[in-house]
N, CA and C atoms as a LAMMPS dump frame, in Angstrom:
ITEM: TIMESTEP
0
ITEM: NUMBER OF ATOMS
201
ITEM: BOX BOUNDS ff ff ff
-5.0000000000000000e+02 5.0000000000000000e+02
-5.0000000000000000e+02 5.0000000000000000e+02
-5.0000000000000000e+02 5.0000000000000000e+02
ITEM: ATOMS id mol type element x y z
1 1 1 N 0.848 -1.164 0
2 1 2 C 0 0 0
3 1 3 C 0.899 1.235 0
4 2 1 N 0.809 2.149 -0.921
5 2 2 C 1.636 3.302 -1.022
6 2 3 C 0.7 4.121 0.04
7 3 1 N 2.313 5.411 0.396
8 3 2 C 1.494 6.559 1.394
9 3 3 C 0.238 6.98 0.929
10 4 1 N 0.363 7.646 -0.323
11 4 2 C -0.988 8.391 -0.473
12 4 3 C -1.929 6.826 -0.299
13 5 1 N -2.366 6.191 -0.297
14 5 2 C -3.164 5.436 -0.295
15 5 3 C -3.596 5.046 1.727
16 6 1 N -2.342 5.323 1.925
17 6 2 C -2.374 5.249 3.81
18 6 3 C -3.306 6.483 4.002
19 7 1 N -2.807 7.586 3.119
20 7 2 C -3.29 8.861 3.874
21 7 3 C -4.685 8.66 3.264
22 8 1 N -4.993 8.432 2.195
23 8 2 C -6.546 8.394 1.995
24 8 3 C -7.601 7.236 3.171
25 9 1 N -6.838 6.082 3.962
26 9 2 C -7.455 5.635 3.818
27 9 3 C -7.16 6.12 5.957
28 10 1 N -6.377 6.913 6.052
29 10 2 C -6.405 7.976 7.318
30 10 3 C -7.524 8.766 7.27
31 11 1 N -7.605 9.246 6.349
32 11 2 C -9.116 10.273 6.353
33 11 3 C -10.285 9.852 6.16
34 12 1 N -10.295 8.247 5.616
35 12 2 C -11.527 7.758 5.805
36 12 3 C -12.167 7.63 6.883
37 13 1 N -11.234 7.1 7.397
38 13 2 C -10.975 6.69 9.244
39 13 3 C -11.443 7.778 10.202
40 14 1 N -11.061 8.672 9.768
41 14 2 C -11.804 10.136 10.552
42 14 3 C -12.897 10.805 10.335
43 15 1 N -13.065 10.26 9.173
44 15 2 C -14.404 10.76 8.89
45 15 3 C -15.746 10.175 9.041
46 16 1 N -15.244 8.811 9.257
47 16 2 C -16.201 7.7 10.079
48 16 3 C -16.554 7.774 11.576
49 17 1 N -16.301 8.25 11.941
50 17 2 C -15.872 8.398 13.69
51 17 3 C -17.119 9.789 14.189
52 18 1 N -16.895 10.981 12.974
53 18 2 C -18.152 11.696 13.661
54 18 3 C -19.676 11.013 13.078
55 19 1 N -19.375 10.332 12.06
56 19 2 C -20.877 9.484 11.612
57 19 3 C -21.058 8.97 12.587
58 20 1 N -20.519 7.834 12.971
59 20 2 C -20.806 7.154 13.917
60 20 3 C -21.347 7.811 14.954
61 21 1 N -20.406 8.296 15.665
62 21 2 C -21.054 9.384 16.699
63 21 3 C -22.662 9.969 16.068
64 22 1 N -23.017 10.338 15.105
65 22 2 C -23.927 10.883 14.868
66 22 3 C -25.468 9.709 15.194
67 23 1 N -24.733 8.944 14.29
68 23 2 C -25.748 7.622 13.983
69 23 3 C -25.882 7.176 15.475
70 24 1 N -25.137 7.004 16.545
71 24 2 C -25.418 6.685 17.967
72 24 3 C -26.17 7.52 18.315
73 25 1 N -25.953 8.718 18.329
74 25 2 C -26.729 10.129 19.063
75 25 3 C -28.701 9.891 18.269
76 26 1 N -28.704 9.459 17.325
77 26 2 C -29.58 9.536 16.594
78 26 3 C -30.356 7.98 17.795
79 27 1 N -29.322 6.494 17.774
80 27 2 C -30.164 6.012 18.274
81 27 3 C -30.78 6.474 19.51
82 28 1 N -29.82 6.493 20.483
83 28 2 C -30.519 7.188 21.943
84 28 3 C -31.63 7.943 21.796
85 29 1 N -31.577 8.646 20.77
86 29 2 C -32.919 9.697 20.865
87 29 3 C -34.022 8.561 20.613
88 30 1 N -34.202 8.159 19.78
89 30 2 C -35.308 6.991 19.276
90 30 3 C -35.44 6.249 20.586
91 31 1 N -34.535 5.564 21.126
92 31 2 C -35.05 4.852 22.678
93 31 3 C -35.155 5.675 23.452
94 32 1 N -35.048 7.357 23.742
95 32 2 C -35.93 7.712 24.855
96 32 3 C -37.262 8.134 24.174
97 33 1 N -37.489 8.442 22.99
98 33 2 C -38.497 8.58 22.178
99 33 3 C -39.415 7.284 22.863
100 34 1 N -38.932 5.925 22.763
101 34 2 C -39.396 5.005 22.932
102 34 3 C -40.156 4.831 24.118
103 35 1 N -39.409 5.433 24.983
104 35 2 C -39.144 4.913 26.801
105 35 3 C -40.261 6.295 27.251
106 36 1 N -40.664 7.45 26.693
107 36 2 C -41.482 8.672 26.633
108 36 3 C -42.564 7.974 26.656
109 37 1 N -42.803 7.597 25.243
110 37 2 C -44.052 7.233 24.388
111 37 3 C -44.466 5.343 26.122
112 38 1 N -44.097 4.862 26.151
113 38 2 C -44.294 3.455 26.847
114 38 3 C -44.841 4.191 28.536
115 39 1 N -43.675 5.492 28.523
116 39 2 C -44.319 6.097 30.179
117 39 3 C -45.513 6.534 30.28
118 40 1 N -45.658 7.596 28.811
119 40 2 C -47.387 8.023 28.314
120 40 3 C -48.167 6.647 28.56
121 41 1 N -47.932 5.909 28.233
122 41 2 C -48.736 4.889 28.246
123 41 3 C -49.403 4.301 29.539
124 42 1 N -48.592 4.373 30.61
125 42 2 C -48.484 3.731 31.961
126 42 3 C -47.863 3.086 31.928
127 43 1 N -47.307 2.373 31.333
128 43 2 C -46.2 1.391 31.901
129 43 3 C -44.995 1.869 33.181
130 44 1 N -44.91 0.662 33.795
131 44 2 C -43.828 0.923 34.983
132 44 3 C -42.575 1.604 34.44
133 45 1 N -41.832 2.059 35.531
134 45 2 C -40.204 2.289 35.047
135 45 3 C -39.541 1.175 35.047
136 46 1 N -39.9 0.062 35.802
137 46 2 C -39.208 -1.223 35.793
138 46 3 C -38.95 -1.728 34.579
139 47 1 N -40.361 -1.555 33.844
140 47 2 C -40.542 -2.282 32.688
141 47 3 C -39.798 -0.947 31.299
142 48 1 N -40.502 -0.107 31.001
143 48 2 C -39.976 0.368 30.329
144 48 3 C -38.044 0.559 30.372
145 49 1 N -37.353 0.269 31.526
146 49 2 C -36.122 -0.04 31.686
147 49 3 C -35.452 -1.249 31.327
148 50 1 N -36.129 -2.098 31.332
149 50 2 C -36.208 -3.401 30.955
150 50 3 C -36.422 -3.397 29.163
151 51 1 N -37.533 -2.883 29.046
152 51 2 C -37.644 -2.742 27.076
153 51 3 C -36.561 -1.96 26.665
154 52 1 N -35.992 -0.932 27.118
155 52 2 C -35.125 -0.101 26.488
156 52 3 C -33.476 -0.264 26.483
157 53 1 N -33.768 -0.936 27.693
158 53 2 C -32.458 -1.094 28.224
159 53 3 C -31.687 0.063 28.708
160 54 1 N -32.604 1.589 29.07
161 54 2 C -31.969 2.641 29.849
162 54 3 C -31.939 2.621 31.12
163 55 1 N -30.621 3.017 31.875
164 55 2 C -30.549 2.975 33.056
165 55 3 C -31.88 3.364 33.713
166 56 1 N -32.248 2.902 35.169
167 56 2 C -32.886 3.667 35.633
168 56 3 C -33.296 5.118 36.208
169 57 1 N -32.47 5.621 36.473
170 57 2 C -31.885 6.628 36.241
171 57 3 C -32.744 7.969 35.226
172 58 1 N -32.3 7.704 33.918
173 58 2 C -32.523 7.682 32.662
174 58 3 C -33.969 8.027 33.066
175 59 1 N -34.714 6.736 32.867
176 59 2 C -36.369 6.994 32.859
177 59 3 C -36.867 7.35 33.562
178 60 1 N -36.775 7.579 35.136
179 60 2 C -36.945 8.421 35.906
180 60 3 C -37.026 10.012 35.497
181 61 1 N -36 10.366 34.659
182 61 2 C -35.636 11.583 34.465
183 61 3 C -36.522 11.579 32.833
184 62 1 N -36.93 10.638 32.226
185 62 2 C -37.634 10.789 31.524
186 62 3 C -39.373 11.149 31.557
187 63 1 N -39.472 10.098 32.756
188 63 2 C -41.274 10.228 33.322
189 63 3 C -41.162 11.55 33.946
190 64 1 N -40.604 12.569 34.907
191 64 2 C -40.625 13.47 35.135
192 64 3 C -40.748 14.828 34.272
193 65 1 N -40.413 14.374 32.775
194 65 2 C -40.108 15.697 31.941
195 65 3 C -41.83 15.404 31.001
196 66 1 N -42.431 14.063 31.471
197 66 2 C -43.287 13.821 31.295
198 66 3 C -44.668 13.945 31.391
199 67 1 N -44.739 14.311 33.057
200 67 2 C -45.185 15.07 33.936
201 67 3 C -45.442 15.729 34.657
């Protein structure tokens, strides 16, 4: 593999890293979207912690912005 081919494939590498980051930030929103929409509902915090897999913590601070 020649340099320029290192360095192109250096900047790929970096430029993947804020996607990613993005594409994560994007999921979290969708599972508290999720974990919102399940509290509207009534469901427990037990449970909606359990479906989402967010700390407890988390949904606590979610049902509160809820109500």
């Amino acid at each position: 593999m020649s340099d320029e081919d290192i360095d192109k494939l250096k900047e790929v590498m970096r430029m993947t890293d804020p996607v990613k980051a993005i594409e994560r930030e994007a999921a979290e929103n969708k599972t508290r979207e999720i974990a919102i929409n399940l509290l509207m509902k009534g469901m427990a915090i037990d449970e909606v912690t359990e479906v989402t897999n967010l700390a407890r913590e988390q949904v606590e601070g979610l049902r509160k912005q809820v109500h």
